[in-house]
KESEDREN-496460 format. One record per residue (C-alpha): residue in one letter; x negated, y, z negated. Coordinates in steps of 0.05 Angstrom, whole numbers, plus 32768, in hexadecimal, padded with zeros to 4 digits. Layout:
<nodes>
AXYZ/...
</nodes>
This chain:
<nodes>
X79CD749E7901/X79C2748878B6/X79EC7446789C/X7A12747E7867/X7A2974AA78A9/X7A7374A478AA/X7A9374AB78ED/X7AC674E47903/X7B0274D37911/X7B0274F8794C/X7ACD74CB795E/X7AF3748A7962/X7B07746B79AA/X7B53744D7996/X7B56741E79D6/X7B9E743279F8/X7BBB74337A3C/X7BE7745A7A5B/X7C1D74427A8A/X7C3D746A7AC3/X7C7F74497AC4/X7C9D74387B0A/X7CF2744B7B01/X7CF474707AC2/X7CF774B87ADA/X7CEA75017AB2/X7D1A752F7ABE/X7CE975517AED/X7CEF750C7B19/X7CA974FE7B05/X7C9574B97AEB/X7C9474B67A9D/X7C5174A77A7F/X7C4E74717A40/X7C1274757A16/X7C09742D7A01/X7BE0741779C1/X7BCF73D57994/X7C0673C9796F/X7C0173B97924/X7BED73697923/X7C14736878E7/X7C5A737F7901/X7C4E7354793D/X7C46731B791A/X7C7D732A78E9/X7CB073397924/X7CA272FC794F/X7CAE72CA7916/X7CF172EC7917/X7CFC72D97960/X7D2472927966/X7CF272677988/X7CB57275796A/X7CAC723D7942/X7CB6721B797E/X7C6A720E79A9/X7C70723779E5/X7C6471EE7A15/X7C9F71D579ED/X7CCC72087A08/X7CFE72047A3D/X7D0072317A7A/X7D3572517A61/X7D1F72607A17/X7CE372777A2B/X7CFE72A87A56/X7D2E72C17A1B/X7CE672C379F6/X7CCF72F07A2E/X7D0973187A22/X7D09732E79DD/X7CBF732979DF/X7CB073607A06/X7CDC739A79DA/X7CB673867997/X7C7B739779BA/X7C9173E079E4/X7CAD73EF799E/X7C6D73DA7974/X7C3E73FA79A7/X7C58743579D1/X7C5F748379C8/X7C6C74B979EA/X7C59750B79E4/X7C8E753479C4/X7C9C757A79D1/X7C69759279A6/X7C29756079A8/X7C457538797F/X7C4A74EB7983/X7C9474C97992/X7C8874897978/X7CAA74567988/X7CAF747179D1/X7CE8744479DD/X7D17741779A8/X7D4673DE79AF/X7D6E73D97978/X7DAB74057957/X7D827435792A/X7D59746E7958/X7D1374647929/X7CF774A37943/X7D2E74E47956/X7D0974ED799A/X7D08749E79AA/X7D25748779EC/X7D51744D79EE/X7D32740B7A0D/X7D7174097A3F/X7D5974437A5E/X7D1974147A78/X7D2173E67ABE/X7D05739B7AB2/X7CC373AF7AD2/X7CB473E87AAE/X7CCC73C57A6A/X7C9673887A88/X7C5F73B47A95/X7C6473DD7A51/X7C6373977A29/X7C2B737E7A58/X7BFA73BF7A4B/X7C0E73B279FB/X7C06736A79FB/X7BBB737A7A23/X7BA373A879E4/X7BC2737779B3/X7B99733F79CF/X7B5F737679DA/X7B16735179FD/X7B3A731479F2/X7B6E73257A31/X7B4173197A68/X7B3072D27A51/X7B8572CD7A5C/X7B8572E47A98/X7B7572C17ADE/X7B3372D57B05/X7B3C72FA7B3F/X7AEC73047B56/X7ACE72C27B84/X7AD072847B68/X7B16729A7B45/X7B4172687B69/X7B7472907B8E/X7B7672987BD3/X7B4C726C7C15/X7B0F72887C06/X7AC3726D7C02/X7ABD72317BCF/X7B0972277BCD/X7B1571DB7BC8/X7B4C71B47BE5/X7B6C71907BA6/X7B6271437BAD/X7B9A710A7BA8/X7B9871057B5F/X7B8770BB7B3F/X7B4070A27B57/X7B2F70D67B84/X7AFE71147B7D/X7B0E71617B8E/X7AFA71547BD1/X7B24711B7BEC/X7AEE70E17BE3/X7AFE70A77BC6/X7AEF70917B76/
</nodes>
């Protein structure tokens, strides 16, 4: 391919996800599929300076606040980063809003989502937000990763003066 070849735009991989919600139901009792995508960086940025708190460092927060962060945290980012099909191919975006005005005719209401599906729609938005960058936030799971009694897993030592092991400084 020559430096002057432009690509189709059929062509392009837009990284997305899609999440098979756990209590929100179709009609047909089938589980409703989300499609989830990078949200613009822009509005993200824009919306979460609105959010009280913000200004605040996220170590400096209180149990509490940053559990109300959580809260309204999690519906700027369903709304800036989900659709669903409509009835003829076409995108419903948002697939879910929070606020008064409907943006889309065919958008659901965020009520309509349980805590865990509301969680995990966020959670697959925040992921391709962060993009290659999400795995570095994430803990390891493979050997070595710290979690569970495995090979190489070291008892913590005492603290002051004392190594990993238990030995003395």
């Amino acid at each position: 391919m020559s430096d002057n070849h432009v690509t189709n735009a059929l062509d392009v991989a837009i990284p997305y996800e899609i999440v098979v919600l756990n209590d929100l139901k179709t009609v047909a009792g089938e589980a409703v599929r989300v499609r989830c995508e990078k949200p613009d960086p822009l509005c993200v940025v824009r919306q979460a300076r609105s959010l009280p708190g913000v200004a605040t460092k996220r170590e400096e927060m209180s149990e509490q606040q940053a559990l109300e962060f959580n809260v309204r945290w999690a519906p700027m980012l369903v709304e800036a980063g989900t659709s669903l099909a409509g009835p003829d191919g076409d995108e419903v975006r948002p697939a879910f809003y929070f606020g008064d005005a409907r943006p889309n005719p065919r958008s659901i209401h965020g009520r309509a989502l349980s805590a865990r599906d509301l969680v995990a729609l966020a959670e697959a938005v925040a992921r391709l937000h962060v993009g290659e960058e999400a795995e570095a936030l994430s803990f390891p799971d493979g050997d070595g990763g710290g979690r569970g009694d495995g090979p190489g897993v070291v008892e913590a030592g005492g603290g002051v003066g004392q190594d990993a092991v238990g030995g003395a400084a």
